[in-house]
Backbone bond lengths (Angstrom), bond angles and torsions (degrees), N, CA, C in turn:
res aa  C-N    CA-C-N  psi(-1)  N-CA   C-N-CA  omega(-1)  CA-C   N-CA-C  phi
1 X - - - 1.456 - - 1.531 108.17 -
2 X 1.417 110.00 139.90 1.705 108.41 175.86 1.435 121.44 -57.99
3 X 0.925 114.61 140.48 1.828 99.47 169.32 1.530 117.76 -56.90
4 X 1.373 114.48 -10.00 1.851 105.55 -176.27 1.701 76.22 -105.55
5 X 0.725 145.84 13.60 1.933 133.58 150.83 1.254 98.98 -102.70
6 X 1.351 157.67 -37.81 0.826 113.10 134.68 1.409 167.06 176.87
7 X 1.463 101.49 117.76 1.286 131.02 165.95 1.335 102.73 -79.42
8 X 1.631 111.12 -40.03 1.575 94.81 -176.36 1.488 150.45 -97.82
9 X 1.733 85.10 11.63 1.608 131.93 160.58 1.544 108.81 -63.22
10 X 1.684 105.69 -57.38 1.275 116.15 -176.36 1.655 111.45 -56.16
11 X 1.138 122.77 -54.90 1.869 127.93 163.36 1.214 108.26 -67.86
12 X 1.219 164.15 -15.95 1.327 157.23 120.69 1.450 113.54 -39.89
13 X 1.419 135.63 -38.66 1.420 127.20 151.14 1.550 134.36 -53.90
14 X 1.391 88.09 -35.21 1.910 114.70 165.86 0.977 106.39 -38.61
15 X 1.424 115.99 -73.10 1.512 135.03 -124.48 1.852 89.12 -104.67
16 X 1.412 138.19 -4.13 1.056 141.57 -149.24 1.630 80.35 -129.05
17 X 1.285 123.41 -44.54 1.909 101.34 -165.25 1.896 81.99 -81.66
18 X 1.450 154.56 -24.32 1.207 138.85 149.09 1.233 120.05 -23.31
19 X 1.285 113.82 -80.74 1.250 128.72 172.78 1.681 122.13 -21.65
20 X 1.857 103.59 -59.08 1.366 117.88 173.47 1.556 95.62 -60.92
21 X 1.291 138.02 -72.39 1.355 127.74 176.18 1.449 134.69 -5.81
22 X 1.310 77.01 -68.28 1.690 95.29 173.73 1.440 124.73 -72.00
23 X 1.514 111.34 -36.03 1.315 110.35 -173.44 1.937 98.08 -76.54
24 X 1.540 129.39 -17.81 1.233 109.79 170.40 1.777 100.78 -77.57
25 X 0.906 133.74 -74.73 1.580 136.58 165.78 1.586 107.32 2.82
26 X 1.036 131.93 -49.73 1.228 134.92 -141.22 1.724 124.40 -158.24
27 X 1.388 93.24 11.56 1.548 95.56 -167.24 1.744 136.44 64.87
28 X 1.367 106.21 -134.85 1.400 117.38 158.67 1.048 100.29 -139.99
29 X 1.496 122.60 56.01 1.813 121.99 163.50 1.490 108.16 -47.81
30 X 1.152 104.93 -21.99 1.816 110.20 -157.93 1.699 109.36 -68.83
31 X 1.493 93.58 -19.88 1.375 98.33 178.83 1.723 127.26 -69.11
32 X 1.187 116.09 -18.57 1.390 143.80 171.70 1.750 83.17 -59.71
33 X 1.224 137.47 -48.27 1.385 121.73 -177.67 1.277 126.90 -34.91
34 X 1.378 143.50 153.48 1.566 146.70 163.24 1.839 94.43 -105.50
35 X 1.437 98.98 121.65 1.665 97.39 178.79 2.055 123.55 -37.49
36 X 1.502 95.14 -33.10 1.077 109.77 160.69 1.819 120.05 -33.86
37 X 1.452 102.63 -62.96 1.362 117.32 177.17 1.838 122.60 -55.10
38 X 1.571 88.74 -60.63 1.711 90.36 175.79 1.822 112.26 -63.28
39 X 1.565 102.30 -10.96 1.788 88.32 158.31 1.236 128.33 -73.10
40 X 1.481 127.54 -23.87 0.822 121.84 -158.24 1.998 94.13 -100.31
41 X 1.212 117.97 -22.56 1.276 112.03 155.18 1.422 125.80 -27.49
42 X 1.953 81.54 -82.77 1.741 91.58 171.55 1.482 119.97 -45.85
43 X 1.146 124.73 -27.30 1.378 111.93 169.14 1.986 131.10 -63.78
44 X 1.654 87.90 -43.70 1.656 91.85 163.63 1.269 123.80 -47.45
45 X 1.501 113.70 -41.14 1.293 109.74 -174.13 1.223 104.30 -78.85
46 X 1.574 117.95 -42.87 1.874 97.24 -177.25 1.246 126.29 -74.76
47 X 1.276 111.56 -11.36 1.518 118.07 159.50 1.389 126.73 -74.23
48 X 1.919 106.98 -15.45 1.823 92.91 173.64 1.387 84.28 -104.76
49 X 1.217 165.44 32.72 1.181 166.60 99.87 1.845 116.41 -20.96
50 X 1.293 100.67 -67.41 1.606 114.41 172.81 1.353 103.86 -61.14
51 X 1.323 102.76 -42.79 2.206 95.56 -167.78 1.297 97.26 -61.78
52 X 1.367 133.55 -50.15 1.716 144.46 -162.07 1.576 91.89 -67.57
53 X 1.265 127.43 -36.10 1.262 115.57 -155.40 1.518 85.77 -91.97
54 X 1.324 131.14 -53.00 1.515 134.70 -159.48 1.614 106.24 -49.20
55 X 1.670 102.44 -68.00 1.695 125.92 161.37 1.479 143.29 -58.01
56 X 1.763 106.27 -8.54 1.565 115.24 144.75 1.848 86.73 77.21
57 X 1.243 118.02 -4.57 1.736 134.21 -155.32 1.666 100.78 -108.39
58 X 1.132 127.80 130.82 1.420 124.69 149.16 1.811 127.55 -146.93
59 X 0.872 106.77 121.40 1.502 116.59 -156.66 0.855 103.85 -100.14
60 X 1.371 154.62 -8.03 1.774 150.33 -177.87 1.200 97.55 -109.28
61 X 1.386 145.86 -32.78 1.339 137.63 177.16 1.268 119.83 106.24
62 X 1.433 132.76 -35.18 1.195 135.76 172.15 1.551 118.41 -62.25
63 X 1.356 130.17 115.92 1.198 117.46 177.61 1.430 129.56 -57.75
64 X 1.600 117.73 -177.94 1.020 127.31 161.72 1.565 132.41 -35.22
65 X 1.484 95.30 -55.81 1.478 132.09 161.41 1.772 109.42 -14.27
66 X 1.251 86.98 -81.21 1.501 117.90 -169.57 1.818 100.65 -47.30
67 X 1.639 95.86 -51.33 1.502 101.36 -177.81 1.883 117.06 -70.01
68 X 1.240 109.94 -9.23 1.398 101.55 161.36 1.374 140.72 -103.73
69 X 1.753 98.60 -3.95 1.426 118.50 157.38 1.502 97.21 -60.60
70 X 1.218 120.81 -62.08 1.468 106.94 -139.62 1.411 93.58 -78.11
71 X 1.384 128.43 -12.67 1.866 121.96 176.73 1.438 90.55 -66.00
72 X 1.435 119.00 -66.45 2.083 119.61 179.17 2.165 101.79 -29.87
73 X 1.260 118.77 -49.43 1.235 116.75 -174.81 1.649 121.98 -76.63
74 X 1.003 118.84 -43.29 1.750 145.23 169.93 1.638 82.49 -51.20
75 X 1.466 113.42 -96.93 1.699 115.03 -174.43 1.670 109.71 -28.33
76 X 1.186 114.28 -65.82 1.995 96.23 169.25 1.665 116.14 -49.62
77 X 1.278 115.04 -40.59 1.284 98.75 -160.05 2.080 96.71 -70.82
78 X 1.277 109.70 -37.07 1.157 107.59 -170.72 1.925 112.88 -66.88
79 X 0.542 101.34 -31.30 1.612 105.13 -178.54 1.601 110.81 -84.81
80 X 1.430 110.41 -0.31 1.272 115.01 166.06 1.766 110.95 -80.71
81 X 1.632 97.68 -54.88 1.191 113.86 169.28 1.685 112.84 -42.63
82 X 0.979 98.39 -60.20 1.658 99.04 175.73 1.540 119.07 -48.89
83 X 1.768 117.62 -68.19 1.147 115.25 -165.25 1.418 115.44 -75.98
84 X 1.394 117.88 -28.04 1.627 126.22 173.42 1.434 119.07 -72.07
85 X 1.309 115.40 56.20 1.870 131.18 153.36 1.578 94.70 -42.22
86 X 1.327 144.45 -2.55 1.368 100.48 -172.84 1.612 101.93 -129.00
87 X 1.251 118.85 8.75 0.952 124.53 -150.49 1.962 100.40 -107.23
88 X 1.223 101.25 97.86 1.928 122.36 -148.60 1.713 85.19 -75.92
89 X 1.287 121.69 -57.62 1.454 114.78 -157.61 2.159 98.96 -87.30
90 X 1.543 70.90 170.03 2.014 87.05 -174.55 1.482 89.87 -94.64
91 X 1.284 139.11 -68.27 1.248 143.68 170.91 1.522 130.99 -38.65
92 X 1.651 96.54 84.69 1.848 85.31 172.34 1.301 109.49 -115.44
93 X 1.301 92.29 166.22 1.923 80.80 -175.81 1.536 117.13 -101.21
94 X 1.190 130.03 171.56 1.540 131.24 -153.22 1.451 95.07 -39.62
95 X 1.366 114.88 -76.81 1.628 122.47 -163.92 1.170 105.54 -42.56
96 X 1.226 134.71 -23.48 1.565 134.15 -174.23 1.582 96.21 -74.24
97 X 1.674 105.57 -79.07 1.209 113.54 169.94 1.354 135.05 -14.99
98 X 1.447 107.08 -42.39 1.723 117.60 179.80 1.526 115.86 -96.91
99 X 0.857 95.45 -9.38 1.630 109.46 -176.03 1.807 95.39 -73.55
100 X 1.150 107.50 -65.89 1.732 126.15 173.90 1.210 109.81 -34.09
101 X 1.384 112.97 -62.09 1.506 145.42 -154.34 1.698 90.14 -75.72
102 X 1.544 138.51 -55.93 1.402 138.24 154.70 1.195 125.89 -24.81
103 X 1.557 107.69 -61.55 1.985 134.63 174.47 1.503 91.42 -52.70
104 X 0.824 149.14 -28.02 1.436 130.00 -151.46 1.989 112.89 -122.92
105 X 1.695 86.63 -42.46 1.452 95.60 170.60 1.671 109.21 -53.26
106 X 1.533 110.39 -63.44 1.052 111.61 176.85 1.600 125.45 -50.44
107 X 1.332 138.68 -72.78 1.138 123.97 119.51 1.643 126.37 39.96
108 X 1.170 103.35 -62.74 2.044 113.50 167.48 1.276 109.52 -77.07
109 X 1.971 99.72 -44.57 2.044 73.35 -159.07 1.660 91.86 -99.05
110 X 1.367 122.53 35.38 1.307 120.93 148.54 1.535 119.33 -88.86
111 X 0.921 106.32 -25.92 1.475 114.26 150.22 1.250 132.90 -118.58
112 X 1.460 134.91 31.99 1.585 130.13 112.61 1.647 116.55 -57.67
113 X 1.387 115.26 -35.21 1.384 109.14 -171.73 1.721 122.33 -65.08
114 X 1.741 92.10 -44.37 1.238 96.80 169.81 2.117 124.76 -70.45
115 X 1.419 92.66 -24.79 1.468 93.93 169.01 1.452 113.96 -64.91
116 X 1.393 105.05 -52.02 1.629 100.95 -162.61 1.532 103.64 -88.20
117 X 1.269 137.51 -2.36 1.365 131.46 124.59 1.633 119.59 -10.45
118 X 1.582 97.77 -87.67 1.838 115.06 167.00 1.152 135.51 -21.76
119 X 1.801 95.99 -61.75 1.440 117.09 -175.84 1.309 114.85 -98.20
120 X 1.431 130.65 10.50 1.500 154.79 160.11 1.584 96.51 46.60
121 X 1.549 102.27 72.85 1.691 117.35 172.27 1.556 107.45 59.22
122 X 0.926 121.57 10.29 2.127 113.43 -169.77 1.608 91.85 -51.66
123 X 0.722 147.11 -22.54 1.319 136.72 -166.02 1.419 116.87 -82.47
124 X 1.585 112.84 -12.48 1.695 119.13 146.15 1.476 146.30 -83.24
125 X 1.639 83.00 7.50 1.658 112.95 163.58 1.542 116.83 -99.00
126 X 1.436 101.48 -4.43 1.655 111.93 -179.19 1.738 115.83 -82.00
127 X 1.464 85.41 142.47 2.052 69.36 153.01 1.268 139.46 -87.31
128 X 0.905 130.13 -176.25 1.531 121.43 150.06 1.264 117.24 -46.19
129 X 1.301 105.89 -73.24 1.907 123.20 -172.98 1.497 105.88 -42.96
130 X 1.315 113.81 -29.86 1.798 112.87 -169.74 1.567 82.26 -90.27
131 X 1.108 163.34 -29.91 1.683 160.29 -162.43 1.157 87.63 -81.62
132 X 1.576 138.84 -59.88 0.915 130.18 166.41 1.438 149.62 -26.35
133 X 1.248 88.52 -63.52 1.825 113.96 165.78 1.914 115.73 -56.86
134 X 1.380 101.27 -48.40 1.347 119.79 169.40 1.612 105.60 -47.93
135 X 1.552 113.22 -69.22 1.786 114.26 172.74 1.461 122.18 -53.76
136 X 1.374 112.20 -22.99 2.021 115.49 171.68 2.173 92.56 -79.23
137 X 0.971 123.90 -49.73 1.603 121.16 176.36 1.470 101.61 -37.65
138 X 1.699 104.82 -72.56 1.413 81.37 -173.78 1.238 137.26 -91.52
139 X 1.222 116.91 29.16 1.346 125.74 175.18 1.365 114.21 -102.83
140 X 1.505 121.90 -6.12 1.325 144.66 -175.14 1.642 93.79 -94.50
141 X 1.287 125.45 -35.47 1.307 125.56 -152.46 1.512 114.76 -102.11
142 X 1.652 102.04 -26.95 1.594 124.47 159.63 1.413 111.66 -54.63
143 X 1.565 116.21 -40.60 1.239 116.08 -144.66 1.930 89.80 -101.28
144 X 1.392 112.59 -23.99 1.857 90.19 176.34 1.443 92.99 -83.75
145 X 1.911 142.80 -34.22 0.977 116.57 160.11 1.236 143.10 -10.43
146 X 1.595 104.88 -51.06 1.457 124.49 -147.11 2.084 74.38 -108.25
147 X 0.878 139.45 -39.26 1.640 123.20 171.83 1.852 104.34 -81.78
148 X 1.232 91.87 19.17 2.143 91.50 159.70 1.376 97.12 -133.26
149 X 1.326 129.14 24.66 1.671 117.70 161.86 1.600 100.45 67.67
150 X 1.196 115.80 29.09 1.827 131.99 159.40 1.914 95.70 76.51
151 X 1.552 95.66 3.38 1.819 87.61 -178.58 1.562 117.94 -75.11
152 X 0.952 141.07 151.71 1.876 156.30 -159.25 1.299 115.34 -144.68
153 X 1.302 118.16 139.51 1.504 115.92 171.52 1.231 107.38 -81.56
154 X 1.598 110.28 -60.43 1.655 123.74 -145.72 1.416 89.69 -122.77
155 X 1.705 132.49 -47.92 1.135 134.63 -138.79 1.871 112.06 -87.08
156 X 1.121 116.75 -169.98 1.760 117.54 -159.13 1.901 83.16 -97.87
157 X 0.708 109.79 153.93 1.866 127.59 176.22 1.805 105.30 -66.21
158 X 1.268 98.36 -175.33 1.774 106.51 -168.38 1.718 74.51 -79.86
159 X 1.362 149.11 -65.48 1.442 126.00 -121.36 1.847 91.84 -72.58
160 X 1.149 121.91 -51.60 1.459 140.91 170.95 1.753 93.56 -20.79
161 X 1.017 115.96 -62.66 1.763 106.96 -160.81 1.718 104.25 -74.77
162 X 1.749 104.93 -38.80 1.198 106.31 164.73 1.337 133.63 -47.02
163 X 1.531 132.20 -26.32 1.186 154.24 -134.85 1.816 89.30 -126.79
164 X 1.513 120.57 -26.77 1.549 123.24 -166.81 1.515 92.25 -95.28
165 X 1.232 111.15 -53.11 1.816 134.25 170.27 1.749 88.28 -17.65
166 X 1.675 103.40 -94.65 1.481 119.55 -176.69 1.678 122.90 -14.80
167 X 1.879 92.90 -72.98 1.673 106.72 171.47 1.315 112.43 -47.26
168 X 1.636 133.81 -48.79 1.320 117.29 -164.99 1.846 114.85 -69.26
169 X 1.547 94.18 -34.92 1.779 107.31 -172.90 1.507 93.87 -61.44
170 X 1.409 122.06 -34.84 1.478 122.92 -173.45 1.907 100.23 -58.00
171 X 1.249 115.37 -65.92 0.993 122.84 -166.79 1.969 119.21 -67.03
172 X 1.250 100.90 -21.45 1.741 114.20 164.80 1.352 89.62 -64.58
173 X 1.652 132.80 -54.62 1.346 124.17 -161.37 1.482 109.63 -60.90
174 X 1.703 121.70 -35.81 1.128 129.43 -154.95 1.668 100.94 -78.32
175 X 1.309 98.53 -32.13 1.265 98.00 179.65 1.707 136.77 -95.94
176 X 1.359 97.68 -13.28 1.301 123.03 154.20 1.716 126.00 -44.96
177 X 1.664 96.15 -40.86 1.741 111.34 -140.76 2.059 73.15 -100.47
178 X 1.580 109.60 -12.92 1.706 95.38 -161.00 1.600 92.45 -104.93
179 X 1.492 114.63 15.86 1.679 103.47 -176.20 1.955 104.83 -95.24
């Protein structure tokens, strides 16, 4: 296995025993969300992400870290919301939950692999702060999507940015965990 497969197995395992955490803690309240909503999540966090990073300052205590797991978790939960039209009840239970949460993880780094194939790793020439900036784009770009009723002329759909969202927070992590 490559080392960028994985490292990014290893933060995809992270962000998945969270997930299990939380989903005993708390269920799948999250499902009551409108994808709409968990964007604007993901945005809090990448916006107190940028402020911490801009201002060198952090006053709540939780790192960066923490805040790009939960963009890796938010991006699954949201693209669940999205692609699961059939799924009638709010309440699933873990195995359901992880089952989804699998479909989808996998799903990304089937396409990180094939991206960073393409783009032959450039994204270890990146910074953080630009991964950053990249996750406020598309969360900016979801959200006039999502004020055009998810319709597009030319451009990739909400799950597409969601799915870029994931890979980049993956790769802030990768590079985080290698400083």
């Amino acid at each position: 296995m490559s080392q960028t497969n994985l490292e990014y197995t290893n933060i995809i395992n992270h962000c998945r025993d969270i997930f299990i955490k939380k989903t005993k803690d708390y269920g799948t309240a999250w499902r009551i969300l409108r994808p709409s909503s968990l964007t604007d999540q993901l945005f809090i966090k990448a916006q107190r992400i940028r402020t911490i990073q801009e201002s060198g300052e952090n006053k709540v205590g939780e790192d960066i870290q923490d805040e790009f797991l939960a963009i890796v978790n938010y991006c699954v939960m949201a693209i669940i919301q999205l692609k699961e039209h059939n799924l009638d009840k709010l309440d699933l239970n873990e195995n359901e939950a992880l089952t989804l949460y699998d479909k989808y993880a996998n799903e990304a780094f089937d396409l990180m692999a094939k991206k960073n194939h393409d783009y032959g790793e450039a994204w270890r020439d990146m910074r953080v702060s630009s991964l950053t900036d990249l996750i406020l784009v598309k969360i900016l770009r979801i959200k006039q999507i999502e004020d055009n009723q998810g319709k597009t002329i030319i451009s990739e759909g909400i799950d597409a940015n969601y799915f870029d969202m994931l890979n980049y927070a993956v790769f802030a992590l990768i590079h985080l965990s290698n400083d």
